[in-house]
C-alpha positions as CSV (number, residue, x, y, z in Angstrom):
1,X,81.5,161.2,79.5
2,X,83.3,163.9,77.8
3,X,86.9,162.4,77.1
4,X,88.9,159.5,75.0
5,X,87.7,156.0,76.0
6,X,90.6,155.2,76.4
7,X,92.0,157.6,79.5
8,X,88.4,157.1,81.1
9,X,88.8,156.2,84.7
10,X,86.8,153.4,86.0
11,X,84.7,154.2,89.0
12,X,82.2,151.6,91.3
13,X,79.5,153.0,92.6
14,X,77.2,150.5,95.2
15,X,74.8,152.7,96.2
16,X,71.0,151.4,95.4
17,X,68.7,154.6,95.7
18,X,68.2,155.6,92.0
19,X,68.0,159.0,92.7
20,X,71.8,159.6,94.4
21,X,73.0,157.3,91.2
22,X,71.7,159.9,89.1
23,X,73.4,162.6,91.3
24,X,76.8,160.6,91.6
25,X,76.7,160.4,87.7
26,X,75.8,163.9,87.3
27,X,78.7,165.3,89.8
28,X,81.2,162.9,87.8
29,X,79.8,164.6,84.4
30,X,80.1,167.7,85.8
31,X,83.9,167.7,87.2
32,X,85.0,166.9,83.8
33,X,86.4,163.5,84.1
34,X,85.9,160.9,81.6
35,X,84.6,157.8,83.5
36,X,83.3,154.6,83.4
37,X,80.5,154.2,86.4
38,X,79.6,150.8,87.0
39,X,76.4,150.8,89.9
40,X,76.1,148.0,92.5
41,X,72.4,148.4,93.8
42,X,73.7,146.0,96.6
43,X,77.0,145.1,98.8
44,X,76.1,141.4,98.0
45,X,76.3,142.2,94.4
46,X,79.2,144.2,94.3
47,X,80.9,141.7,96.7
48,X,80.3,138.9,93.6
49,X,81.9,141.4,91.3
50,X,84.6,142.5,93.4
51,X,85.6,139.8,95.6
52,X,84.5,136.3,93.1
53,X,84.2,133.8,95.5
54,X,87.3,131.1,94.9
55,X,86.4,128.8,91.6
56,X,84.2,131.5,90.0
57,X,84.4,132.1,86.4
58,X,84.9,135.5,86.4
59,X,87.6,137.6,86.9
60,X,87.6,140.2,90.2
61,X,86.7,144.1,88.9
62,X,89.4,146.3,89.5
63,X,88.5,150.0,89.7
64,X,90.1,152.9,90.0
65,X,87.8,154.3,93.2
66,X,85.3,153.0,94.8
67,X,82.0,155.1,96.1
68,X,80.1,153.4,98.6
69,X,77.4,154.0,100.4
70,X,76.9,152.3,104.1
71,X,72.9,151.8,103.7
72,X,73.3,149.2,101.1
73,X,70.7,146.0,100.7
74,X,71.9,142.0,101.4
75,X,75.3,143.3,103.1
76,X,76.1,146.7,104.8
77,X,78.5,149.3,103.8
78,X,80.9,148.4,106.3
79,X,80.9,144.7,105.7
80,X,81.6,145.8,101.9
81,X,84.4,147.6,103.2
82,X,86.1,145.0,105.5
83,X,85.9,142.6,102.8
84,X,87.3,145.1,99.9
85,X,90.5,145.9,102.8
86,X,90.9,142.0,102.9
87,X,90.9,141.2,99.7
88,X,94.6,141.7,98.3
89,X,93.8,142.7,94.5
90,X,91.5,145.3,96.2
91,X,93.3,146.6,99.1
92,X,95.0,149.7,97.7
93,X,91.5,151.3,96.0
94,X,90.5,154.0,97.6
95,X,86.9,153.2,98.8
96,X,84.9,157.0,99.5
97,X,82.1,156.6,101.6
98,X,78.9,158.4,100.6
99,X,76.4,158.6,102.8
100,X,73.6,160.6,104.4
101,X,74.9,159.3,107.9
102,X,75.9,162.5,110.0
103,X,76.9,160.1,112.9
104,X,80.5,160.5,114.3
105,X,80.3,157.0,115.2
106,X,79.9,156.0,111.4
107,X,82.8,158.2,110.5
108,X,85.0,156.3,113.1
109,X,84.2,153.1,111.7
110,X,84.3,153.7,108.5
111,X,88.2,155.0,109.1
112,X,88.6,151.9,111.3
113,X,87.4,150.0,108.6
114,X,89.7,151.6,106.0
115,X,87.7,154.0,104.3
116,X,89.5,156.1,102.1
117,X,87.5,159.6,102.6
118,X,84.0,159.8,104.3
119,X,81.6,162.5,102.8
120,X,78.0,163.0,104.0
121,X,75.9,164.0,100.9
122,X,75.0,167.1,101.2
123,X,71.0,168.0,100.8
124,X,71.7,171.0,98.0
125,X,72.2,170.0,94.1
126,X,75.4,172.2,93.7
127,X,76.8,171.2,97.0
128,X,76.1,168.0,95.9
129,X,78.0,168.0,92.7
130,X,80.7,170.0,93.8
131,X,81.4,167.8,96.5
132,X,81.1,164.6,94.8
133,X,83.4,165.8,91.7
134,X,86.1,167.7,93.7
135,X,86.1,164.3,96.1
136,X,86.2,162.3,93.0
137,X,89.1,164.1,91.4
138,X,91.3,165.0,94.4
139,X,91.2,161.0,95.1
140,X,91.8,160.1,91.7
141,X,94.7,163.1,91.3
142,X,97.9,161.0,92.3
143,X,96.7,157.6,90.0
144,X,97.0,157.2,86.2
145,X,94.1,156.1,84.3
């Protein structure tokens, strides 16, 4: 987190394998943004954040982008999806699914669904990184922080 606090952009993250945090954070470092990363380790709890069911006390998180993976514990990727699409305050953040999922039918979906971008995480570090950050950047591009 290299920049002003105040221009950092404020990314979600649900993913709950501690390992591809650490990467996601690392390729966010890397492209020279200055962030914010909140990490869901589950759709269930990013759902609570995101979505507060009706007479919560909390206010709904509004990110900037959202990075999702589809494996995620207590409620799927897709679910998390379909319910971030429904949700008016939500409906216009891009969501990026990031997954290891090399199936077509996954990629359909997830565009059904309305995924914003769909990129399979690649297995090398600096492929990794690159792809993440450029993904990151080119989606955040057209918004103000």
């Amino acid at each position: 987190m290299r920049n002003n606090a105040s221009t950092k952009r404020h990314i979600v993250l649900i993913e709950d394998n501690p390992s591809d945090v650490y990467l996601t954070n690392l390729a966010l470092e890397e492209s020279g943004l200055a962030f914010e990363l909140t990490n869901f380790q589950s759709g269930a709890d990013a759902l609570a954040a995101l979505c507060p069911a009706a007479g919560a006390t909390n206010d709904p998180l509004i990110p900037e982008l959202i990075l999702l993976d589809l494996n995620t514990p207590r409620c799927d990727g897709f679910e998390v999806l379909a319910r971030i699409r429904a949700n008016a305050g939500l409906a216009h953040v891009p969501v990026a699914i990031i997954t290891s999922s090399a199936s077509p039918a996954d990629k359909d979906r997830a565009a059904l669904v309305g995924g914003t971008t769909y990129i399979q995480k690649p297995t090398e570090l600096a492929a990794f990184l690159d792809g993440v950050g450029n993904a990151v950047k080119q989606l955040l591009g057209n918004r103000t922080p």
